[in-house]
C-alpha positions as a printed Julia matrix, in Angstrom:
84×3 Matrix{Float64}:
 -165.83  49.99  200.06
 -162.81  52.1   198.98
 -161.77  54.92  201.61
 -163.09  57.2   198.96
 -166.17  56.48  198.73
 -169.13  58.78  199.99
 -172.95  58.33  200.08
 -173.9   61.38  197.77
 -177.14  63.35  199.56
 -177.02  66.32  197.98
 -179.25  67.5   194.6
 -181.91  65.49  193.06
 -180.45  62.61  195.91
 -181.5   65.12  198.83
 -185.26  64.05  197.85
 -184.93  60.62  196.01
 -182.81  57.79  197.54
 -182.75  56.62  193.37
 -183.67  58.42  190.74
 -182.91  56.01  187.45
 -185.43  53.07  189.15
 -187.97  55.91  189.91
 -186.79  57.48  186.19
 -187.52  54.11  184.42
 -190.36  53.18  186.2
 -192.9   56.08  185.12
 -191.32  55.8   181.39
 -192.07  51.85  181.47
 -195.86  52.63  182.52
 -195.92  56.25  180.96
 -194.83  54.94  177.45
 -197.83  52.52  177.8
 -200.18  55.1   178.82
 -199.4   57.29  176.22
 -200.02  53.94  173.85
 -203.76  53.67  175.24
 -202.71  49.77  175.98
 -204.09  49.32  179.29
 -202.93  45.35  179.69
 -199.2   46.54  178.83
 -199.79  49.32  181.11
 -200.57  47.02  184.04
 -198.37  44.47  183.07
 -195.36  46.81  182.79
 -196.24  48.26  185.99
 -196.48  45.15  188.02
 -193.26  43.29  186.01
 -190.88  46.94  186.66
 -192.58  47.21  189.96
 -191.35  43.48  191.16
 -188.21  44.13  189.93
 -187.36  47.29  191.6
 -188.84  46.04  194.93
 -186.32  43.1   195.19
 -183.41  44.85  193.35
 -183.84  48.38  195.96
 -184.09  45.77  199.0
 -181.1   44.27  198.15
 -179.23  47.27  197.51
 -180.52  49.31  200.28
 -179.24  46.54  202.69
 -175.63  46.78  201.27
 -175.45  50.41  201.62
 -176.96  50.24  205.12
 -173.67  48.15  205.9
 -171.53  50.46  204.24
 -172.27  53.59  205.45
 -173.86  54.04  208.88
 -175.62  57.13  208.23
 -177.6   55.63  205.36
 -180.57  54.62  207.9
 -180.88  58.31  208.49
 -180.65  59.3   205.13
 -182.85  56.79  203.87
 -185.48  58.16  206.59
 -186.02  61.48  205.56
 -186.03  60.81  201.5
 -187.77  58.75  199.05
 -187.69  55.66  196.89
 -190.24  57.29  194.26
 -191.87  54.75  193.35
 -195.76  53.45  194.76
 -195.6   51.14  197.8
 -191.95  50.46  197.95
């Protein structure tokens, strides 16, 4: 971590802790709803859904070590998306 570097909590990060993941999530399923393809909507869902949950645990525990307010910041905004 550079000196410069600051965890950004203000704007659309005041409410979501990361907006792309939660942003590309509900297009992956979304773009398959709109499609009427119900197996690609559950299979898109589950595959982005894995991903996310091990690539936001991973990341969440670097930032925790790099900034020491993150734990409070994480606990008063969201991931976005279901069950993670």
């Amino acid at each position: 971590k550079k000196d410069n570097h600051v965890l950004v909590t203000k704007g659309i990060y005041s409410i979501l802790r990361h907006p792309s993941y939660t942003g590309f999530y509900y297009w992956a399923v979304g773009t398959q709803l709109v499609l009427c393809n119900p197996i690609s909507t559950i299979l898109y869902g589950c595959a982005a859904w894995t991903f996310f949950r091990y690539r936001i645990e991973y990341e969440e525990e670097t930032l925790r070590q790099l900034f020491k307010e993150y734990e409070d910041y994480a606990s008063r905004t969201y991931v976005g998306i279901p069950f993670l």
